[in-house]
LOSEKE-845510 format. One record per residue (C-alpha): residue number from 0; x, y, z; residue in one letter. Coordinates in nm, 2 decimals. Example, Ala and Ser with C-alpha at 12.3 -4.5 7.8 and 13.67 -1.06 7.14 Angstrom:
   num       px       py       pz   residuo
     0     1.23    -0.45     0.78         a
     1     1.37    -0.11     0.71         s
! end
This chain:
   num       px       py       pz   residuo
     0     1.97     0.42    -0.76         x
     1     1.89     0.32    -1.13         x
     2     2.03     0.60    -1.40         x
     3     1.79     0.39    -1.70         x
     4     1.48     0.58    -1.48         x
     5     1.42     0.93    -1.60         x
     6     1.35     1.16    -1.29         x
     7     0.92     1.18    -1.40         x
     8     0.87     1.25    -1.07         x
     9     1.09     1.54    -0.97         x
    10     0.90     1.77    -0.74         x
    11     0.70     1.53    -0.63         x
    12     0.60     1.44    -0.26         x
    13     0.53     1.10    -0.17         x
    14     0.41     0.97     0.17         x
    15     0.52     0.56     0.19         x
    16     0.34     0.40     0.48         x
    17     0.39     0.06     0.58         x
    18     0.79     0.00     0.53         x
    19     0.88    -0.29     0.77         x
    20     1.20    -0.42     0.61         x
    21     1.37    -0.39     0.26         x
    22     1.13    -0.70     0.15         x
    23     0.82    -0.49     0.16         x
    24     0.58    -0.39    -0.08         x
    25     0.59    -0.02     0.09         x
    26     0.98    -0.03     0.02         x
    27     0.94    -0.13    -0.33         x
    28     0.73     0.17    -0.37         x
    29     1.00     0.42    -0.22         x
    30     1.25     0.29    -0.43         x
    31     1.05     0.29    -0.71         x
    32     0.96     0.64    -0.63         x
    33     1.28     0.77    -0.52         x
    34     1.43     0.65    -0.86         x
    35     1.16     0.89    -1.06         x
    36     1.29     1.18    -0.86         x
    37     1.04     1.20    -0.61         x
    38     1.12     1.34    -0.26         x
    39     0.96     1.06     0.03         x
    40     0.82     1.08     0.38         x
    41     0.86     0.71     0.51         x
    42     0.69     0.61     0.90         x
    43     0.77     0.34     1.13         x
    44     0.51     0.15     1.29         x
    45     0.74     0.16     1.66         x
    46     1.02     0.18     1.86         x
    47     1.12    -0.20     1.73         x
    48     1.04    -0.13     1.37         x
    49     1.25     0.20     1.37         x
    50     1.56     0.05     1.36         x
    51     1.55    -0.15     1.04         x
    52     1.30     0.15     0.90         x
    53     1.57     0.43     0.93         x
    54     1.85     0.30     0.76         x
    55     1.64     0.20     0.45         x
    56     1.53     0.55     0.46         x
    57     1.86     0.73     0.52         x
    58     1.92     0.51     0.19         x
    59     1.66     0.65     0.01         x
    60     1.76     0.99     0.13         x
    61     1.42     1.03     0.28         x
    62     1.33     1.43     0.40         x
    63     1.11     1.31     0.67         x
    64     1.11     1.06     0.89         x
    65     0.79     0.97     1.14         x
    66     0.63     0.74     1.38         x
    67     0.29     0.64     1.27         x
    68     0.07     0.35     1.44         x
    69    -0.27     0.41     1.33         x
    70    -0.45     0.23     1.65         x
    71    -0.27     0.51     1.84         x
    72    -0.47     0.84     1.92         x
    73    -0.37     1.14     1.77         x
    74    -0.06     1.04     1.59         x
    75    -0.21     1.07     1.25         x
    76    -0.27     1.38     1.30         x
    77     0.08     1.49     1.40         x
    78     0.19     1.31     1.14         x
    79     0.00     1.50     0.89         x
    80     0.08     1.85     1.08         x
    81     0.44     1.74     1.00         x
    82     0.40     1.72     0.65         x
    83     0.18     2.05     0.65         x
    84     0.44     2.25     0.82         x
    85     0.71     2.09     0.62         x
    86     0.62     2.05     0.29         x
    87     0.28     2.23     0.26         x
    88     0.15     1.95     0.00         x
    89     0.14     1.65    -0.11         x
    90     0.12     1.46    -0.44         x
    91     0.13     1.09    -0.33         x
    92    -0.04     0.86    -0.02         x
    93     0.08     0.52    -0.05         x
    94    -0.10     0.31     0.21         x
    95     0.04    -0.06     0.28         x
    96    -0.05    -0.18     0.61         x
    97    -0.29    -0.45     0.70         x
    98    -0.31    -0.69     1.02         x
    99    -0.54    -0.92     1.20         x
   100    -0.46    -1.10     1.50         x
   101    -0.33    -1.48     1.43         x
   102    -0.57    -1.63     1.62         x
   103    -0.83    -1.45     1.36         x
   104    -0.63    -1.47     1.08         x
   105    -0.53    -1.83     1.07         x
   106    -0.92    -1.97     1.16         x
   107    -1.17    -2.02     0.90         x
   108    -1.43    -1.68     0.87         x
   109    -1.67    -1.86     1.10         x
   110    -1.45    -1.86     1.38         x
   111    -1.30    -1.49     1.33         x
   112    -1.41    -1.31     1.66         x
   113    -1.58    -0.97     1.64         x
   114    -1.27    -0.80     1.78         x
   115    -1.06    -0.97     1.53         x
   116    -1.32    -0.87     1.24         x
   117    -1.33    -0.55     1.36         x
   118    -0.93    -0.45     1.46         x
   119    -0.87    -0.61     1.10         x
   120    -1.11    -0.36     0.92         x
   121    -0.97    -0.11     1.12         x
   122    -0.63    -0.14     1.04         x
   123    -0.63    -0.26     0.69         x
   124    -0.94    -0.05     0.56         x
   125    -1.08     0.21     0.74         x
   126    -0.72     0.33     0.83         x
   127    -0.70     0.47     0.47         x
   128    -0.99     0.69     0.50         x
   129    -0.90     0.85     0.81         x
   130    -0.55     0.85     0.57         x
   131    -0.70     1.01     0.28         x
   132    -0.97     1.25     0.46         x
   133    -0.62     1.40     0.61         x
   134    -0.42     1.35     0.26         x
   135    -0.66     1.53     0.06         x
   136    -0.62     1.86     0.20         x
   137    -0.25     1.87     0.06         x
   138    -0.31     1.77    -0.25         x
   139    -0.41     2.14    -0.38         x
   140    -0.30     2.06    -0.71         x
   141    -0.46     1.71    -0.73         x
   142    -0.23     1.39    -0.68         x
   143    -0.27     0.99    -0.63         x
   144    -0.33     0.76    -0.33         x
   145    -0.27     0.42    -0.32         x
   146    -0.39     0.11    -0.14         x
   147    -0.24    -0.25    -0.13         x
   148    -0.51    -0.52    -0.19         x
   149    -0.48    -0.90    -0.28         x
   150    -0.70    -1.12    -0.54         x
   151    -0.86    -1.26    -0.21         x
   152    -1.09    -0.97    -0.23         x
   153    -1.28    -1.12    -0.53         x
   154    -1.21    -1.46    -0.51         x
   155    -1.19    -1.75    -0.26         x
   156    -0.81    -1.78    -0.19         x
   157    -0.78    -2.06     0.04         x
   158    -0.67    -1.99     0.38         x
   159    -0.70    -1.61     0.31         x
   160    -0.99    -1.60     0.58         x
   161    -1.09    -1.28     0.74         x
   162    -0.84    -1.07     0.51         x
   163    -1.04    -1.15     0.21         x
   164    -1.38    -1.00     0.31         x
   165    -1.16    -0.70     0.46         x
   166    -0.97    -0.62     0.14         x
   167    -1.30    -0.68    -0.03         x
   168    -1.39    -0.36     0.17         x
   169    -1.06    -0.20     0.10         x
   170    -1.08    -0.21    -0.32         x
   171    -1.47    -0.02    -0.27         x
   172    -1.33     0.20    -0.04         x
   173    -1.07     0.30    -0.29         x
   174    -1.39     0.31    -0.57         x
   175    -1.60     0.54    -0.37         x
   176    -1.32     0.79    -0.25         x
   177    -1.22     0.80    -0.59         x
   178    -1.60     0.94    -0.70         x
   179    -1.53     1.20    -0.37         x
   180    -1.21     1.31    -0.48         x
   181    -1.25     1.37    -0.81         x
   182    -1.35     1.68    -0.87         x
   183    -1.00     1.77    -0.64         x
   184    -0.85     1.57    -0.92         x
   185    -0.72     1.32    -0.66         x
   186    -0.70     0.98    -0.80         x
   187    -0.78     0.68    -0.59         x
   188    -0.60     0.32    -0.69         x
   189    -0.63    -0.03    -0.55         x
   190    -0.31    -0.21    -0.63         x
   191    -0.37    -0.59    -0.64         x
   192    -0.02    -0.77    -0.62         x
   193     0.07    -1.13    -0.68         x
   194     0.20    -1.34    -0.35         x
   195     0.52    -1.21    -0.28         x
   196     0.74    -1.29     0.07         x
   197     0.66    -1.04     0.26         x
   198     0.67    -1.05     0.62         x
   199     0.28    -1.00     0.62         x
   200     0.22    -1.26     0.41         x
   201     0.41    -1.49     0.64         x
   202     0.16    -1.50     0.86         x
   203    -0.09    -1.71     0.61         x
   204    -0.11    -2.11     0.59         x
   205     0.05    -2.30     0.35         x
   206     0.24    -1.97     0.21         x
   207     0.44    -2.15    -0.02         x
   208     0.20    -2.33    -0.19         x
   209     0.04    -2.03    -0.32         x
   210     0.36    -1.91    -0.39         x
   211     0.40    -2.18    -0.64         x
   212     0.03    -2.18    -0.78         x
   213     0.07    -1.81    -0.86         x
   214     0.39    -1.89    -1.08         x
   215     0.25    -2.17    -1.24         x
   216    -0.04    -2.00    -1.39         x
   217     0.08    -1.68    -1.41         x
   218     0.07    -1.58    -1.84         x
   219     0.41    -1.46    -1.79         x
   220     0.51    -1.76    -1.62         x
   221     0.74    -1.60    -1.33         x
   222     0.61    -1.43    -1.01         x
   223     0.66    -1.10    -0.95         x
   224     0.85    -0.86    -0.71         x
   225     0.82    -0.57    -0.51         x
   226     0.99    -0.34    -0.76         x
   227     0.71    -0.45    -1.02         x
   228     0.46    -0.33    -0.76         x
   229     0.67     0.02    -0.68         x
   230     0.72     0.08    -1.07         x
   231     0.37     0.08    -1.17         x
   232     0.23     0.30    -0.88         x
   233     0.51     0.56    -0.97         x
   234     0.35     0.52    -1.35         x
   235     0.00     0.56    -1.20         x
   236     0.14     0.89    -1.01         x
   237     0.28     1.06    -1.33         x
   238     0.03     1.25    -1.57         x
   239     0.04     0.94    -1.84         x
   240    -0.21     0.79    -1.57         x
   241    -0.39     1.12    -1.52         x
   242    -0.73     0.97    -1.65         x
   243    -0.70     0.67    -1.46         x
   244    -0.84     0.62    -1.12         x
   245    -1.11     0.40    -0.87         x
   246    -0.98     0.07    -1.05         x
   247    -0.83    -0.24    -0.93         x
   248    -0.51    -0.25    -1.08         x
   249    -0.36    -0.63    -1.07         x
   250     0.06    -0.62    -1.09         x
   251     0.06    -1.01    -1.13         x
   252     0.17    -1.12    -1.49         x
   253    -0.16    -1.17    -1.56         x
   254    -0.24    -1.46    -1.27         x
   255    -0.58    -1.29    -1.19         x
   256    -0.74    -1.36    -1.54         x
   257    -0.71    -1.70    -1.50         x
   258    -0.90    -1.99    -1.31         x
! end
């Protein structure tokens, strides 16, 4: 762990969701976490993700471990028991999962089946309701949630396809919980990162290619990286971002503001 990070975030509870492998966003955001003192909760999506999940969080010397497939009955629930019994709050929901099936993902909207529309909204979107309607509870003294969104949300990313109408629904979701929670003084945040290889993102057509468009415009001329992404949501979880919430917040060096 990095000694140039004071420990801002000592006492703090963090629930990561979405760690596949030590390229993910959601692993970015444990480290980043872990390195401001906070104490994590990390899941696994299965059986096969579990063994390249635990040993990233034995690293991160995470207190609780868990199996969480949100498609799967129940097991939100038990997850969030788990964390009542355990810890008795919480101070931070970071939500990064999203799928669609490839045969949805990689055709043009028009062709995106209602199954596909619908397991996609599912998964990526209305997953982080159920998450936060079970979150909130915890948060007794207020706290943060995050979600992971993508400038395909606002604007035509080519080859994006179904995702982008989906993550569209995502960043209002994240606006209208945070006019809910509120008065809990829960703050809500859509996190909009640049591309970045993740194993989601491999999924998409011509990857690369908007790998390199997002450098090349980018103001700060570089791309960025998932500890970019993990720094500023542990900023956006300390009180100097107390009167911040229901925002898009873009971690991109700036690619979004230009055309």
């Amino acid at each position: 762990m990095s000694e140039s990070i004071p420990p801002i975030l000592a006492g703090h509870r963090a629930l990561i969701v979405g760690i596949a492998n030590d390229r993910s966003i959601a692993y970015g955001c444990a480290r980043a976490f872990r390195e401001a003192g906070a104490e994590l909760a990390i899941t696994w999506l299965n059986e096969k993700a579990r063994v390249h999940v635990e040993p990233l969080a034995r690293e991160l010397g995470a207190t609780l471990t868990a199996p969480l497939d949100v498609e799967a009955p129940g097991q939100m629930e038990t997850l969030f028991d788990l964390l009542r019994s355990r810890w008795g709050k919480l101070d931070s929901l970071i939500h990064s999962i999203a799928f669609a099936p490839k045969e949805d993902l990689q055709g043009g909207l028009l062709d995106c089946s209602a199954a596909g529309f619908a397991r996609a909204m599912d998964v990526s979107c209305h997953s982080f309701i159920r998450m936060a309607r079970l979150a909130a509870p915890l948060m007794t003294q207020g706290g943060t949630m995050f979600a992971m969104s993508y400038l395909g949300a606002n604007r035509v990313v080519a080859n994006y396809n179904v995702m982008g109408p989906v993550k569209a629904a995502l960043e209002a979701s994240c606006r209208y919980l945070a006019h809910e929670l509120g008065a809990a003084h829960i703050r809500v945040h859509a996190i909009s990162p640049g591309p970045l290889k993740t194993r989601a993102a491999s999924g998409l057509k011509d990857f690369e290619a908007l790998l390199n468009e997002a450098a090349h415009k980018a103001p700060l001329g570089e791309l960025v990286d998932i500890m970019d992404v993990g720094f500023a949501c542990a900023y956006l979880a300390t009180p100097f971002a107390r009167r911040i919430t229901g925002g898009t917040v873009y971690v991109d060096g700036g690619a979004n503001v230009v055309g």
